[in-house]
mmCIF file of the N, C-alpha and C atoms, coordinates in Angstrom:
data_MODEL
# 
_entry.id   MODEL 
# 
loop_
_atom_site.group_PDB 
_atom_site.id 
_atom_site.type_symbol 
_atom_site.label_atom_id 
_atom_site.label_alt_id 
_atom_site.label_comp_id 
_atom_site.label_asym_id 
_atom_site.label_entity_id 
_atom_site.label_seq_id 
_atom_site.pdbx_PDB_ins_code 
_atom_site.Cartn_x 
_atom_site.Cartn_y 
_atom_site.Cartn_z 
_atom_site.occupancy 
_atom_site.B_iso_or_equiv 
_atom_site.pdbx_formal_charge 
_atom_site.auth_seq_id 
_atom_site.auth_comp_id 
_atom_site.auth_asym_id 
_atom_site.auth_atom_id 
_atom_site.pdbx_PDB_model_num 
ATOM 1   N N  . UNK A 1 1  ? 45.645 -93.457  -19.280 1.00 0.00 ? 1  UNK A N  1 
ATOM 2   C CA . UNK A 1 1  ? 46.371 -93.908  -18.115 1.00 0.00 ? 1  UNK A CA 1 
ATOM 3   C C  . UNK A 1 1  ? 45.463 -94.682  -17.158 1.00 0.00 ? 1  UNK A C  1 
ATOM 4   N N  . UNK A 1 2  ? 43.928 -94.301  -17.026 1.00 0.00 ? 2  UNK A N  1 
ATOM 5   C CA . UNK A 1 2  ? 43.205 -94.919  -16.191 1.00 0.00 ? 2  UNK A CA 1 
ATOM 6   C C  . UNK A 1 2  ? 42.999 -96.570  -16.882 1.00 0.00 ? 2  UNK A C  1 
ATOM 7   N N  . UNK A 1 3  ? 42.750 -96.861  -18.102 1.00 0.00 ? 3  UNK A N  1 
ATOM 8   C CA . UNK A 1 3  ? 43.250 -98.224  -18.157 1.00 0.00 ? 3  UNK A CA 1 
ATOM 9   C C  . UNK A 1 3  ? 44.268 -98.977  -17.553 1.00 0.00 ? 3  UNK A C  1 
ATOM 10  N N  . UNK A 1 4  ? 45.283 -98.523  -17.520 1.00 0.00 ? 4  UNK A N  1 
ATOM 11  C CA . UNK A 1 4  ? 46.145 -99.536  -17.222 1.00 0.00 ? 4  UNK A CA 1 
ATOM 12  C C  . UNK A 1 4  ? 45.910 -100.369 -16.181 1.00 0.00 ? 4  UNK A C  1 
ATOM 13  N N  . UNK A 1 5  ? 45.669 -99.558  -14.851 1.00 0.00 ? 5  UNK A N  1 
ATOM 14  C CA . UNK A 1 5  ? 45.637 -100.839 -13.901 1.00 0.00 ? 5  UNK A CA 1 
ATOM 15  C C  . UNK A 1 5  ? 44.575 -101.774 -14.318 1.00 0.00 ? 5  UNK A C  1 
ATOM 16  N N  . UNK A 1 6  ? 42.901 -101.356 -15.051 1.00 0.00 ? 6  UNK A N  1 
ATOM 17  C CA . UNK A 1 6  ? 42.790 -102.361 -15.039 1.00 0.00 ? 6  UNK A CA 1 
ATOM 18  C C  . UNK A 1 6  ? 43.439 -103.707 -15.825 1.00 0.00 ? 6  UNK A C  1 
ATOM 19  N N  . UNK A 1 7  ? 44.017 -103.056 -16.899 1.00 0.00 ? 7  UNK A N  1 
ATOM 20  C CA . UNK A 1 7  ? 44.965 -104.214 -17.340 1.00 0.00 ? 7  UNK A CA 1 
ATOM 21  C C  . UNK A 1 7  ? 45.535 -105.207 -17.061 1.00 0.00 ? 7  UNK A C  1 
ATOM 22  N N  . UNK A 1 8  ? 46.676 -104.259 -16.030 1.00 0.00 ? 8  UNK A N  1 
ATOM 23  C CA . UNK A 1 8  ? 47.326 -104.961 -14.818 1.00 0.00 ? 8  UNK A CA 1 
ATOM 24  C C  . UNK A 1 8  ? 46.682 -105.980 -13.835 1.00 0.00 ? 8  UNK A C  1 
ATOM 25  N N  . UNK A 1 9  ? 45.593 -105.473 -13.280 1.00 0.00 ? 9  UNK A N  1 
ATOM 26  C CA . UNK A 1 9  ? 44.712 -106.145 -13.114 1.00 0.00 ? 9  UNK A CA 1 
ATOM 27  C C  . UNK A 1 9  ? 44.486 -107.635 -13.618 1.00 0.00 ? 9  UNK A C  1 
ATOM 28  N N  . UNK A 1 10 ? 43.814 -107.353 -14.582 1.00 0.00 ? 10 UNK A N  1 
ATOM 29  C CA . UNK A 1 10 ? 43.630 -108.430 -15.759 1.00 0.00 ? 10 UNK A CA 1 
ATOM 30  C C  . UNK A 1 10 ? 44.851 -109.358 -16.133 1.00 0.00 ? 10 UNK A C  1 
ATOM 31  N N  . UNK A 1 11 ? 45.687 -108.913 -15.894 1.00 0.00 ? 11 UNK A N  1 
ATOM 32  C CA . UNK A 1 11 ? 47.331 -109.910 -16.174 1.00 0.00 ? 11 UNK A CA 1 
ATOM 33  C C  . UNK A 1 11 ? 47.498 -110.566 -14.879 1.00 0.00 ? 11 UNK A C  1 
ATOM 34  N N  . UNK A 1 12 ? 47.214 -110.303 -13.463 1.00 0.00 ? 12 UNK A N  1 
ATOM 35  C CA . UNK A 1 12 ? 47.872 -110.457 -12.092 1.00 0.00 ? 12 UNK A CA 1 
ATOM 36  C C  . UNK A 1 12 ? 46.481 -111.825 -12.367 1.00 0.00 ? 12 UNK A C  1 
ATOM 37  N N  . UNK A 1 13 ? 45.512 -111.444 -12.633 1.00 0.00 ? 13 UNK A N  1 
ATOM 38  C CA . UNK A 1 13 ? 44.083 -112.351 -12.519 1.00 0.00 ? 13 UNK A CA 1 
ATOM 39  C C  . UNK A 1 13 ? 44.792 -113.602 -13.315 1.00 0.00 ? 13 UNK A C  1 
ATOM 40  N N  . UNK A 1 14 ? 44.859 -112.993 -14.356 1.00 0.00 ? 14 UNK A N  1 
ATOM 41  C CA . UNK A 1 14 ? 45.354 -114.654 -15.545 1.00 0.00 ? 14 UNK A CA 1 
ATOM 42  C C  . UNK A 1 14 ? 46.340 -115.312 -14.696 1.00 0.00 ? 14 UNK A C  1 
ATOM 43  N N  . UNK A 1 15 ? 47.063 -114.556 -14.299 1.00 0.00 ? 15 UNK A N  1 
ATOM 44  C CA . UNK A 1 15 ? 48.294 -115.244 -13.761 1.00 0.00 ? 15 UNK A CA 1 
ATOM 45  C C  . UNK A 1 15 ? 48.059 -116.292 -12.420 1.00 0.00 ? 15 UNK A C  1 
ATOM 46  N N  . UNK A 1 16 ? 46.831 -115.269 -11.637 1.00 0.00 ? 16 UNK A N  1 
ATOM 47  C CA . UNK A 1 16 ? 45.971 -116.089 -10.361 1.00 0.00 ? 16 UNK A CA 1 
ATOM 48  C C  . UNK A 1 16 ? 45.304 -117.666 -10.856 1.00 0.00 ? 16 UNK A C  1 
ATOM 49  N N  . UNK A 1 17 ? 45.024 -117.168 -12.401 1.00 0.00 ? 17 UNK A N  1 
ATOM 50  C CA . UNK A 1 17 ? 44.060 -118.337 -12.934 1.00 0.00 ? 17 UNK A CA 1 
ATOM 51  C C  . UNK A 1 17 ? 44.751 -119.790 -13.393 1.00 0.00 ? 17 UNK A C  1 
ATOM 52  N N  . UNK A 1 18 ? 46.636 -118.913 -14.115 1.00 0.00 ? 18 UNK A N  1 
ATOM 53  C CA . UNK A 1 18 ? 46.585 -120.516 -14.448 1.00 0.00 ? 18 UNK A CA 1 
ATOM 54  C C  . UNK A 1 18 ? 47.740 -120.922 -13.463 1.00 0.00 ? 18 UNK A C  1 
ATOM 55  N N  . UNK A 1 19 ? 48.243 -120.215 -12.367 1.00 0.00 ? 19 UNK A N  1 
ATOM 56  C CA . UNK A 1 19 ? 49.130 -121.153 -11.183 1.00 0.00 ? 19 UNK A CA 1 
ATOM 57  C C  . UNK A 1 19 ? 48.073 -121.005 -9.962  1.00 0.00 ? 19 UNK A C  1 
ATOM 58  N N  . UNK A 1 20 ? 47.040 -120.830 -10.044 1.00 0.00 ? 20 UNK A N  1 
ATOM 59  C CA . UNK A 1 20 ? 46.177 -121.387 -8.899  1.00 0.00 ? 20 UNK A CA 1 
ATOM 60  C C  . UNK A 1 20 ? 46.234 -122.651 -8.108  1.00 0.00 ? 20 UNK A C  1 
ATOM 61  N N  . UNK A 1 21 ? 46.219 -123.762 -9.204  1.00 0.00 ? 21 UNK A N  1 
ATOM 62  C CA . UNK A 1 21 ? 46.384 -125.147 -8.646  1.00 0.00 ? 21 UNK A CA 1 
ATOM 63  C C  . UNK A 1 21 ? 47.682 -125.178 -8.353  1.00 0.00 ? 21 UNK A C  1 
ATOM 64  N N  . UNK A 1 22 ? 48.798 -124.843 -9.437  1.00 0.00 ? 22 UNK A N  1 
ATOM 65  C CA . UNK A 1 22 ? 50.193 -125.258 -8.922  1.00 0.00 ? 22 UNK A CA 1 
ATOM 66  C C  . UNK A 1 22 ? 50.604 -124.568 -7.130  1.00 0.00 ? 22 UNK A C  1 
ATOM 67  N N  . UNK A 1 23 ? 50.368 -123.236 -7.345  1.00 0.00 ? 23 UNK A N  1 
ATOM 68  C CA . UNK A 1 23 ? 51.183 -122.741 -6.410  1.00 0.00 ? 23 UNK A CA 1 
ATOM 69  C C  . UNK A 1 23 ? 50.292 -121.737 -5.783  1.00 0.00 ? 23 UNK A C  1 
ATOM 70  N N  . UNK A 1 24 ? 49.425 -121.336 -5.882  1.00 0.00 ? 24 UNK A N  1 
ATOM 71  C CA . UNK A 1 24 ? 48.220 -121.088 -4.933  1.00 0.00 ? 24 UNK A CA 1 
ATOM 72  C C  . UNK A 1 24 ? 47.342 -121.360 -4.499  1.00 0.00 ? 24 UNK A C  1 
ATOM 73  N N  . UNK A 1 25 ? 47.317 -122.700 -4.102  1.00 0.00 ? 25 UNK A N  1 
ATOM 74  C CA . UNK A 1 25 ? 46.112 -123.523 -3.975  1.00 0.00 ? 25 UNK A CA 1 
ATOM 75  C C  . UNK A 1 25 ? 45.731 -123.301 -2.691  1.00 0.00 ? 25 UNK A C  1 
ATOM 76  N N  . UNK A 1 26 ? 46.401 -122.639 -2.069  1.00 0.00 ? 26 UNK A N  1 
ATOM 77  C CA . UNK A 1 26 ? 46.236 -122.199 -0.317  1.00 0.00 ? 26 UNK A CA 1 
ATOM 78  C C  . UNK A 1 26 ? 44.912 -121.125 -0.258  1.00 0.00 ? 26 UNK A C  1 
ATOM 79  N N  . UNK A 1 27 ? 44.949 -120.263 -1.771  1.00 0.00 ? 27 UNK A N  1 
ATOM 80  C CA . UNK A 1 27 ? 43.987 -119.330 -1.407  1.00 0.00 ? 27 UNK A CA 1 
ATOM 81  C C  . UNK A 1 27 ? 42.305 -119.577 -1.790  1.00 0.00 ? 27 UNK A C  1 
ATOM 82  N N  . UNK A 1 28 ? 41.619 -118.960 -1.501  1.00 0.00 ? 28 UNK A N  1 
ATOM 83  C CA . UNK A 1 28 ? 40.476 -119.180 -2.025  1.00 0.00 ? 28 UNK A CA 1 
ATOM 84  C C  . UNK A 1 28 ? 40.105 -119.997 -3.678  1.00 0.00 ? 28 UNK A C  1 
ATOM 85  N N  . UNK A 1 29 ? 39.078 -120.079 -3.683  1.00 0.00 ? 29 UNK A N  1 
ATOM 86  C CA . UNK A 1 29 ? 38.889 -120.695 -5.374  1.00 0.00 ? 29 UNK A CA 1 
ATOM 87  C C  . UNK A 1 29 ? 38.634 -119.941 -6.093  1.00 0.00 ? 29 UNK A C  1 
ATOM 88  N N  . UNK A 1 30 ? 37.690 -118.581 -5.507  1.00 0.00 ? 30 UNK A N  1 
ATOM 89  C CA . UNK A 1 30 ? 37.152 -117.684 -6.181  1.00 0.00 ? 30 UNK A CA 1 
ATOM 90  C C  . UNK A 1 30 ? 38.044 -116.388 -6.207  1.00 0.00 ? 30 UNK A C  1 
ATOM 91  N N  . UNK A 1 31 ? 39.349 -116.474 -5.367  1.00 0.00 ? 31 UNK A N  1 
ATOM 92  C CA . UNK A 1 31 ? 39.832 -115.327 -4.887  1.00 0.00 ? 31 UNK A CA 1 
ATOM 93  C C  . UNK A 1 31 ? 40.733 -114.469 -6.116  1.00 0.00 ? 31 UNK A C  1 
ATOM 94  N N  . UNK A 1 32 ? 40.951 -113.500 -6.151  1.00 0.00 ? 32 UNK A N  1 
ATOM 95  C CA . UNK A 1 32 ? 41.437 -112.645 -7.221  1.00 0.00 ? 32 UNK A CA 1 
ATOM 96  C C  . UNK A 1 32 ? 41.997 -111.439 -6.162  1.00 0.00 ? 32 UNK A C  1 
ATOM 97  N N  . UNK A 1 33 ? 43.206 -110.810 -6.354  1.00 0.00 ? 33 UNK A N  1 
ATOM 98  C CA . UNK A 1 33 ? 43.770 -109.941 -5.391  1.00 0.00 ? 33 UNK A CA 1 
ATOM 99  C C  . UNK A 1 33 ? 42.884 -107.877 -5.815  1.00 0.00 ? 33 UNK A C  1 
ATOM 100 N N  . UNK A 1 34 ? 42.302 -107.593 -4.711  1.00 0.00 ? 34 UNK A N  1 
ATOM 101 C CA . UNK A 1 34 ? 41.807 -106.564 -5.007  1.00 0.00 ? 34 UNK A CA 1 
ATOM 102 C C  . UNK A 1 34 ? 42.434 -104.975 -4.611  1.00 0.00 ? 34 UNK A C  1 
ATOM 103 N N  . UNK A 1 35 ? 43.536 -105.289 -4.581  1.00 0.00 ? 35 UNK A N  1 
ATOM 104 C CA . UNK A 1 35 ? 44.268 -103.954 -4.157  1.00 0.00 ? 35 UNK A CA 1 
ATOM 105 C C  . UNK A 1 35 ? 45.506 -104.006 -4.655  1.00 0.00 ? 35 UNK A C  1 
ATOM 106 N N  . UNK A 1 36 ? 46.412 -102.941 -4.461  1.00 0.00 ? 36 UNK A N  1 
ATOM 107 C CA . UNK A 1 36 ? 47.827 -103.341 -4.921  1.00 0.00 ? 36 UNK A CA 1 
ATOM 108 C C  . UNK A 1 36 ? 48.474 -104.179 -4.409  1.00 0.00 ? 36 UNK A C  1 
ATOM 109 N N  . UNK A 1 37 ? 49.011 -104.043 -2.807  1.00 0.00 ? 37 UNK A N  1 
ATOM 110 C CA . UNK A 1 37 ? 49.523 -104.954 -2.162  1.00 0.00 ? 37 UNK A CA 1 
ATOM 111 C C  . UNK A 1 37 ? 48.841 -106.235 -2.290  1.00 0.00 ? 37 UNK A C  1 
ATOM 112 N N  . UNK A 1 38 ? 47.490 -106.697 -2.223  1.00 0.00 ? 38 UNK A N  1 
ATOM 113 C CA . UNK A 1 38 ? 47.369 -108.245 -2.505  1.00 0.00 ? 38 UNK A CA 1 
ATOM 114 C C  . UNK A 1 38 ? 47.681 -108.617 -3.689  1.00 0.00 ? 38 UNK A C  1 
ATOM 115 N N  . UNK A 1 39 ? 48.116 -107.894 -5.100  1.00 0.00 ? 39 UNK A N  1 
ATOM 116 C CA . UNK A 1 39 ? 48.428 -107.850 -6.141  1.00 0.00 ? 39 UNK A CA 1 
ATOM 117 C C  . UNK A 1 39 ? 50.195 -108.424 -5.733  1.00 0.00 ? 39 UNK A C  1 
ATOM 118 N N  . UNK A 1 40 ? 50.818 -107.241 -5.513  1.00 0.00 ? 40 UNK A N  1 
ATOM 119 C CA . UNK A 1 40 ? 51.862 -107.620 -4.741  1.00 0.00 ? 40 UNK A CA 1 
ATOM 120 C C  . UNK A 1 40 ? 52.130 -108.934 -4.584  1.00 0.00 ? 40 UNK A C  1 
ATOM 121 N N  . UNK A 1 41 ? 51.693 -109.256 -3.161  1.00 0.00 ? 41 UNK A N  1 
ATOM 122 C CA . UNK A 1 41 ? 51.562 -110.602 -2.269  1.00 0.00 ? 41 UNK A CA 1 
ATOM 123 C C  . UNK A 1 41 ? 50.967 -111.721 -3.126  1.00 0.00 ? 41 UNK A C  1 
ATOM 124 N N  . UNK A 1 42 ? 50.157 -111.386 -3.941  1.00 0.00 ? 42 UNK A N  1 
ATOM 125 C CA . UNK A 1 42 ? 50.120 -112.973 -5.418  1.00 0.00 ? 42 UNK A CA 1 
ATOM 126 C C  . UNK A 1 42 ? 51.365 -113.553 -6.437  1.00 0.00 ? 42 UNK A C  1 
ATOM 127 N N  . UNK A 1 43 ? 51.980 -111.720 -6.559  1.00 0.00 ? 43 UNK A N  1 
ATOM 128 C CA . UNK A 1 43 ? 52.972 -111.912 -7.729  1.00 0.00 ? 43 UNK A CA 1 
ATOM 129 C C  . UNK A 1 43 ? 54.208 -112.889 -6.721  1.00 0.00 ? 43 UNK A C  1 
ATOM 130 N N  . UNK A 1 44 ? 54.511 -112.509 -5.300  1.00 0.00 ? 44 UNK A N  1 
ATOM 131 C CA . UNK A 1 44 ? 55.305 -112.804 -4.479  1.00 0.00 ? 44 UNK A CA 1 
ATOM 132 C C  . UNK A 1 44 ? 55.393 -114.500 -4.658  1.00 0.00 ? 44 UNK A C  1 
ATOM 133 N N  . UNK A 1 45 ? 53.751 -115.098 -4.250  1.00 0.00 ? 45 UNK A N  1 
ATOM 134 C CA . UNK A 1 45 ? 53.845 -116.366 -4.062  1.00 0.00 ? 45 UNK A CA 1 
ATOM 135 C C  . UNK A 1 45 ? 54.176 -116.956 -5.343  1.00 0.00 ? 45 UNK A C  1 
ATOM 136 N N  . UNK A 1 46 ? 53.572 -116.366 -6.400  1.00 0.00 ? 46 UNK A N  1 
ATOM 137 C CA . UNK A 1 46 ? 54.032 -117.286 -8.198  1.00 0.00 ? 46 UNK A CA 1 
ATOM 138 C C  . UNK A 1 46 ? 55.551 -117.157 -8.297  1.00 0.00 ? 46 UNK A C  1 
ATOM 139 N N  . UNK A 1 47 ? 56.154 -116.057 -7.813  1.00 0.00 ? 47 UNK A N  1 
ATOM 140 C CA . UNK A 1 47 ? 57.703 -116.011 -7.766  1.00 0.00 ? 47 UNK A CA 1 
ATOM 141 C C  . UNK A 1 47 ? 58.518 -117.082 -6.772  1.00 0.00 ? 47 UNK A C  1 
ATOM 142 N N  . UNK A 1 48 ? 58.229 -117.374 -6.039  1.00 0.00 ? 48 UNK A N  1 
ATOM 143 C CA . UNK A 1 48 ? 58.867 -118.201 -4.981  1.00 0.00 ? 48 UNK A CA 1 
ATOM 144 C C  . UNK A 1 48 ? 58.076 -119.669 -5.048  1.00 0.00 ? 48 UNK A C  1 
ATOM 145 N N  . UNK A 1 49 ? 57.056 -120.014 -5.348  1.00 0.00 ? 49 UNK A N  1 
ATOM 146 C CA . UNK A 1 49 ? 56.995 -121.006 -5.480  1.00 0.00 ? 49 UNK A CA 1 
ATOM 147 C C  . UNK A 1 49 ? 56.615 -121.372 -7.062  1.00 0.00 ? 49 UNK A C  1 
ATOM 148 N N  . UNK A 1 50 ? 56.506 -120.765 -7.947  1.00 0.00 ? 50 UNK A N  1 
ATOM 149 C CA . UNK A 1 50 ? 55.676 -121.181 -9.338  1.00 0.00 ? 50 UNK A CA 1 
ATOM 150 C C  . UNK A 1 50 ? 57.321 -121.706 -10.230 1.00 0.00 ? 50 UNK A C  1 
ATOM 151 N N  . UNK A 1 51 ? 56.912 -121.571 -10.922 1.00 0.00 ? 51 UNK A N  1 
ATOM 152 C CA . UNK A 1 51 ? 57.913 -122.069 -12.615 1.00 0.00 ? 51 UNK A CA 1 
ATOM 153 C C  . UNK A 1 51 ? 58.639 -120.726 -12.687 1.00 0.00 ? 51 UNK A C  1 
ATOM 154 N N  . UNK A 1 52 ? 59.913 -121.112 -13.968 1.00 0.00 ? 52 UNK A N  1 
ATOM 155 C CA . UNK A 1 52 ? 60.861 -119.651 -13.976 1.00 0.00 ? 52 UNK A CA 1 
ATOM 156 C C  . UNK A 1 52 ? 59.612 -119.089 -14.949 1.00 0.00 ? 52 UNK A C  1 
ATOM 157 N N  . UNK A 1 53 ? 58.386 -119.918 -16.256 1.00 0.00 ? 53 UNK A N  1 
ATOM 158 C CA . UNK A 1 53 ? 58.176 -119.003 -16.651 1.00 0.00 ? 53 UNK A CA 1 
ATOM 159 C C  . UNK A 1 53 ? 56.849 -117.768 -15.524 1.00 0.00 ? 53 UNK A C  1 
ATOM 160 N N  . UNK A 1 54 ? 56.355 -118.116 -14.813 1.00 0.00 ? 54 UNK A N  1 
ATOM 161 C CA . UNK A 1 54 ? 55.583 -117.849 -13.657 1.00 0.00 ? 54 UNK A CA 1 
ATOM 162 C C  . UNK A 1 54 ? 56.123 -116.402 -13.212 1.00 0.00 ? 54 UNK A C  1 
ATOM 163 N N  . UNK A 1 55 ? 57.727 -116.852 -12.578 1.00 0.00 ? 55 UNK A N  1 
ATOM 164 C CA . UNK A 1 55 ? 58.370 -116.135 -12.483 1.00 0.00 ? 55 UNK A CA 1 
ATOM 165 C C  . UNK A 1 55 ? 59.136 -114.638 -12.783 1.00 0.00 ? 55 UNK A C  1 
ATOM 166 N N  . UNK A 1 56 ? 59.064 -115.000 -14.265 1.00 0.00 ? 56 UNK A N  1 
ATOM 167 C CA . UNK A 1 56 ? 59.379 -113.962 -15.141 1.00 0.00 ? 56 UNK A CA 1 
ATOM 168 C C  . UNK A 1 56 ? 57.994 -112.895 -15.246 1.00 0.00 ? 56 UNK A C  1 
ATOM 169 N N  . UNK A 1 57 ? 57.370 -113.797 -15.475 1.00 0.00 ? 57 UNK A N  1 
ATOM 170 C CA . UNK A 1 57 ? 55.674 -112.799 -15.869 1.00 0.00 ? 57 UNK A CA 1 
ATOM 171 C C  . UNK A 1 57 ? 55.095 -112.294 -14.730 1.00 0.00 ? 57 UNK A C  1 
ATOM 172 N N  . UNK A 1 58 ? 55.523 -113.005 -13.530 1.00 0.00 ? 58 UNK A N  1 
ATOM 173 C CA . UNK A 1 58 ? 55.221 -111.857 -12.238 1.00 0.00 ? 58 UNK A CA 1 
ATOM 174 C C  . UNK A 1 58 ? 56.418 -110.520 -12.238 1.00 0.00 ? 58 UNK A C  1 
ATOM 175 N N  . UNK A 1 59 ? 57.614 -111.020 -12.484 1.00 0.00 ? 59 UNK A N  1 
ATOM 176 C CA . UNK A 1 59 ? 58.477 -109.627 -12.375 1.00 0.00 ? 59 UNK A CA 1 
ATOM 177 C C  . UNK A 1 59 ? 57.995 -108.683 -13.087 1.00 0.00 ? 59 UNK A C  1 
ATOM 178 N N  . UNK A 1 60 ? 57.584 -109.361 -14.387 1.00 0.00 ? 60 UNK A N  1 
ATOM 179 C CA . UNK A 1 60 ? 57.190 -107.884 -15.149 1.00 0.00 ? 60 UNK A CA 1 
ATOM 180 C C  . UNK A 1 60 ? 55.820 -107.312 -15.183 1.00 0.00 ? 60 UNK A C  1 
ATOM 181 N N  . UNK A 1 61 ? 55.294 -108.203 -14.358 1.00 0.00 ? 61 UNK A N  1 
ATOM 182 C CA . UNK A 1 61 ? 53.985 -107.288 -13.413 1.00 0.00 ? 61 UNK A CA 1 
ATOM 183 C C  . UNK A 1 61 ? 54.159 -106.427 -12.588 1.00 0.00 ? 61 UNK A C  1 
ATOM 184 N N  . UNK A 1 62 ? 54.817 -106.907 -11.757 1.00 0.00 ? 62 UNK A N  1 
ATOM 185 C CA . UNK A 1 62 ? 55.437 -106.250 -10.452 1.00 0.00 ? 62 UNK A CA 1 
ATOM 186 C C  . UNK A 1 62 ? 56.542 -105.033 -11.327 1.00 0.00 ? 62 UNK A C  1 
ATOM 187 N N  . UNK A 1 63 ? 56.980 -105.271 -12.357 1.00 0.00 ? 63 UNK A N  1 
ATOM 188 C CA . UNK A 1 63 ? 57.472 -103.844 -12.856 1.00 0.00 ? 63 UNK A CA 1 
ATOM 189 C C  . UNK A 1 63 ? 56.812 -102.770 -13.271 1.00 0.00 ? 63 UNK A C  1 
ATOM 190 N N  . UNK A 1 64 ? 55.484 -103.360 -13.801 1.00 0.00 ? 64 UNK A N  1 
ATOM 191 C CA . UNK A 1 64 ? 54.677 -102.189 -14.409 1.00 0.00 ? 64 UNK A CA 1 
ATOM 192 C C  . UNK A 1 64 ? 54.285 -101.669 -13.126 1.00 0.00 ? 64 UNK A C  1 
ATOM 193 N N  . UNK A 1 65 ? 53.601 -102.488 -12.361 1.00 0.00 ? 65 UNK A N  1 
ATOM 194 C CA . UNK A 1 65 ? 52.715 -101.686 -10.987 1.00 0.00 ? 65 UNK A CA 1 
ATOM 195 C C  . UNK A 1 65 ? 53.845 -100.744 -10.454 1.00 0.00 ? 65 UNK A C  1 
ATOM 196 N N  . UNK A 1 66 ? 55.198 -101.082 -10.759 1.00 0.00 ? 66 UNK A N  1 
ATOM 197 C CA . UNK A 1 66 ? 55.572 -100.082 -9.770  1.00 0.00 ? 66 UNK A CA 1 
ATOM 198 C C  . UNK A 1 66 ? 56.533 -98.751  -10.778 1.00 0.00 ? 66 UNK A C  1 
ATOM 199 N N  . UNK A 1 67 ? 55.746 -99.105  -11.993 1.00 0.00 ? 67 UNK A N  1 
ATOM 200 C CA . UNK A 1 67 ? 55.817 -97.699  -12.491 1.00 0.00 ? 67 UNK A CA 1 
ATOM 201 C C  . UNK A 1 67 ? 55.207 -96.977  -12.547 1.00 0.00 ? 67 UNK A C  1 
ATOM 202 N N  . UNK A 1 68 ? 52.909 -97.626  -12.122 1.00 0.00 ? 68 UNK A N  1 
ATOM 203 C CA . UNK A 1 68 ? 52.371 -97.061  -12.336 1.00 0.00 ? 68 UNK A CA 1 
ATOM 204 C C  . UNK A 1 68 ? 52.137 -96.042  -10.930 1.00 0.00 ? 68 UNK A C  1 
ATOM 205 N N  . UNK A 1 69 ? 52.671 -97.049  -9.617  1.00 0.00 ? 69 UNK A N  1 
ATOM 206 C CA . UNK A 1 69 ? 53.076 -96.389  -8.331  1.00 0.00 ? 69 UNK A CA 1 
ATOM 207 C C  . UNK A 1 69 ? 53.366 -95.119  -8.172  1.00 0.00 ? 69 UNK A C  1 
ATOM 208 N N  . UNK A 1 70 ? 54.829 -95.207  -9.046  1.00 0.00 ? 70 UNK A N  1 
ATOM 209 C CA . UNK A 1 70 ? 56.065 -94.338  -8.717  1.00 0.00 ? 70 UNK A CA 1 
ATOM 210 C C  . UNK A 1 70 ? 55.256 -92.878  -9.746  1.00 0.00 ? 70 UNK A C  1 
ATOM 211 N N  . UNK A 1 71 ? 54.428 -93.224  -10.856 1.00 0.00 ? 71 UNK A N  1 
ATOM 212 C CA . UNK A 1 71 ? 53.921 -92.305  -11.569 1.00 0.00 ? 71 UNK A CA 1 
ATOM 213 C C  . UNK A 1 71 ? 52.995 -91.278  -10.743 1.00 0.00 ? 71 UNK A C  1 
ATOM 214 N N  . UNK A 1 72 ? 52.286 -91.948  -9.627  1.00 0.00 ? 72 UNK A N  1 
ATOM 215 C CA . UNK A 1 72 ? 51.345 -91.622  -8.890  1.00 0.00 ? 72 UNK A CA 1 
ATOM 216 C C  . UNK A 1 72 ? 51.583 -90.826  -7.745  1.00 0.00 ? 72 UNK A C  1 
ATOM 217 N N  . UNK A 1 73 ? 52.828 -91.093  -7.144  1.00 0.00 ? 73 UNK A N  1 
ATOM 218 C CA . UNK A 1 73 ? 53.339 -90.565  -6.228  1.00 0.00 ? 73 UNK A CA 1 
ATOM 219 C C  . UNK A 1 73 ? 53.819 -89.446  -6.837  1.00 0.00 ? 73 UNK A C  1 
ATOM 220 N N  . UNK A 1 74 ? 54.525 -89.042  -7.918  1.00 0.00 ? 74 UNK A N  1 
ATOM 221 C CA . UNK A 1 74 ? 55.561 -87.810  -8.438  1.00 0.00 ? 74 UNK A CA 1 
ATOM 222 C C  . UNK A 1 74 ? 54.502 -86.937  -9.185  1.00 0.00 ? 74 UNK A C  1 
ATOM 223 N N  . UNK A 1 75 ? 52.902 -87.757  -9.201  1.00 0.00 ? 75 UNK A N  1 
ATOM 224 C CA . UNK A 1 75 ? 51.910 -86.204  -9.361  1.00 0.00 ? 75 UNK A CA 1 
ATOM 225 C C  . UNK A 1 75 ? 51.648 -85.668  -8.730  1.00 0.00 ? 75 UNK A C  1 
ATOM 226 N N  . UNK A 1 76 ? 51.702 -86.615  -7.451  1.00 0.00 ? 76 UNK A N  1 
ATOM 227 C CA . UNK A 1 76 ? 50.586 -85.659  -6.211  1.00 0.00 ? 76 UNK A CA 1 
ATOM 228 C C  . UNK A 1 76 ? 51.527 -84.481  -5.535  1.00 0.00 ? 76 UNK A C  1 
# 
């Protein structure tokens, strides 16, 4: 289970890497989101401004994180 986020991770990054120029070009060059919510707030901007396929592959980012959320909350 401790893999996953970095996974997630690793998917939100690719995703930073190849709509950077299209639709995040506002943020840093080097920047990569280091928490959930800036994870969040990346998938947000590829959704509203990127491509439907952009689009799609942030939802189902934003689906896993918030299973791995909801997993996290119903242990503690």
């Amino acid at each position: 289970m401790k893999d996953e986020p970095r996974s997630l991770a690793g998917l939100v990054n690719a995703l930073v890497d190849e709509y950077r120029t299209r639709c995040l070009w506002f943020l840093r060059p080097d920047y990569y989101p280091a928490t959930r919510d800036e994870q969040l707030r990346v998938l947000d901007y590829v959704q509203r401004h990127g491509d439907r396929a952009g689009y799609v592959r942030a939802a189902t980012i934003r689906q896993w994180l918030s299973q791995i959320s909801s997993g996290d909350s119903a242990a503690s």
